[in-house]
N, C-alpha and C positions, 0 to 999 in steps of 0.2 A: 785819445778818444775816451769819451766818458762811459762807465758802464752803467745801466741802469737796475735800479734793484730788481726788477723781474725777471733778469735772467743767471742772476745766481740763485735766488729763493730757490724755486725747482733741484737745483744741485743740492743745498746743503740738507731742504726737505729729504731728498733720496738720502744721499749720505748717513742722516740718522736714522731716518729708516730702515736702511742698509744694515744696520751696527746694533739695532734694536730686534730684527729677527735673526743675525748671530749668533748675538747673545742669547735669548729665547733657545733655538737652535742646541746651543753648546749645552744649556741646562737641563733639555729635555734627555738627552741621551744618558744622563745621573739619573732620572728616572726607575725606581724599581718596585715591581709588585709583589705583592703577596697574595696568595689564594689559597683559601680556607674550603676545605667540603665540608656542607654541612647535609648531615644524616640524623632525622628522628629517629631515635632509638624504635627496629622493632617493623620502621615503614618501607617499606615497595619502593618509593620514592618521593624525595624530597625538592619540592622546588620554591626558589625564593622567587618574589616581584619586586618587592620593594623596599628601603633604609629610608628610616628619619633623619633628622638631625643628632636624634639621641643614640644613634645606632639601631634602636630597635627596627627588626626586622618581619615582613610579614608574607605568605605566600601559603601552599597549602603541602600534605601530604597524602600519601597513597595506604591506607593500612592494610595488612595482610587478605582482607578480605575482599580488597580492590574497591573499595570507599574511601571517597577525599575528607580530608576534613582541614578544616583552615587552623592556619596558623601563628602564633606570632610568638618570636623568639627575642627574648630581651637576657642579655648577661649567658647566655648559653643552655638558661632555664626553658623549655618548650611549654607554649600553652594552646589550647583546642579554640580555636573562636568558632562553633560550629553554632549558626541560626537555626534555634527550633523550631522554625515553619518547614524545614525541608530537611534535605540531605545534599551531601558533598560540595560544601560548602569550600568558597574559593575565596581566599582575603589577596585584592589587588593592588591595591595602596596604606600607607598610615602617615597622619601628619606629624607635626611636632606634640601637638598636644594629645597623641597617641589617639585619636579616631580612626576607624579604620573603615574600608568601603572596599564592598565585594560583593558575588554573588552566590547561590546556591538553588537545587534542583527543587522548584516546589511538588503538591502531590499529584501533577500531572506532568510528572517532568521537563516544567520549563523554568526557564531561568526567572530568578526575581530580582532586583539588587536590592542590597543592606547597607546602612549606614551604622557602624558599633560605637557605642561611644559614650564612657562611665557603664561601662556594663551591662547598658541594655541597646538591643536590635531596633532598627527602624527600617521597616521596608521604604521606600526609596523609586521613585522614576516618574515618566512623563504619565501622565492621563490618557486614557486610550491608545496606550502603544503597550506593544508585548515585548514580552524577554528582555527587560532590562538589566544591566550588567554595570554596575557604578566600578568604573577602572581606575578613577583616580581622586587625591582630595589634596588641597593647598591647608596652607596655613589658615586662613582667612575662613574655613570649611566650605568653598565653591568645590562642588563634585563633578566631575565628569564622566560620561558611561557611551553608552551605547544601545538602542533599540530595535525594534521592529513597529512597521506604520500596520501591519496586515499578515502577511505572512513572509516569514525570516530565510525559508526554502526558496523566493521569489527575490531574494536580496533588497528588500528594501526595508536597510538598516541606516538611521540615522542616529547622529551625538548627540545629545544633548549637555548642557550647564543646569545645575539642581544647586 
């Protein structure tokens, strides 16, 4: 009796299949991490968001006096990215080419987002929406964040692309 090609294909398909998540498998468990704490010299606390490609790193800290201020850590040097339209300033993302996008408290306490980038701020969001919060940025510099249509205590917050 003749066999026909279609009913080994499925066998030897599985087969490598089989042999290709093994291997995977066997590899993963050589697996091993490293974890670093990182502490602003001085702060309350410290929390990261987000790594580039370059390593650099961005997120914010707490200072003794319970004010955030943003941050961004490259070679283990700490620097302040705080937007001078407000206070406690949040850095959420940074790209490859070191922009960074976040937000901070303007003078009626609500959120703004920022866009940083070559050392100067650019507020940042949709038109007629409140509290924006620019959370993320690509290579390409498309932003992503998040708003308010009305009021943000009534949940209706949507994303936007910037």
């Amino acid at each position: 009796m003749k066999r026909s090609r279609r009913s080994t294909t499925p066998r030897v398909l599985t087969a490598v299949l089989s042999l290709v998540i093994l291997a995977t498998a066997a590899r993963a468990q050589n697996l091993k991490f490293k974890f670093t704490t990182v502490m602003v010299k001085g702060a309350q606390d410290t929390h990261l968001w987000a790594v580039n490609n370059s390593s650099a790193l961005v997120g914010w800290y707490v200072d003794k006096s319970g004010t955030r201020h943003g941050l961004l850590l490259v070679n283990g040097k700490a620097t302040n990215i705080d937007d001078p339209n407000g206070t406690n300033t949040i850095c959420y993302a940074i790209n490859s080419s070191g922009a960074i996008v976040g937000s901070y408290l303007d003078s009626n306490s609500l959120y703004a987002a920022f866009l940083y980038q070559n050392g100067s701020f650019t507020q940042i969001g949709p038109s007629g929406g409140t509290q924006p919060q620019a959370t993320g940025i690509n290579d390409n510099g498309d932003i992503v964040g998040v708003y308010c249509d009305s009021s943000c205590s009534a949940g209706h917050e949507h994303g936007f692309l910037f």
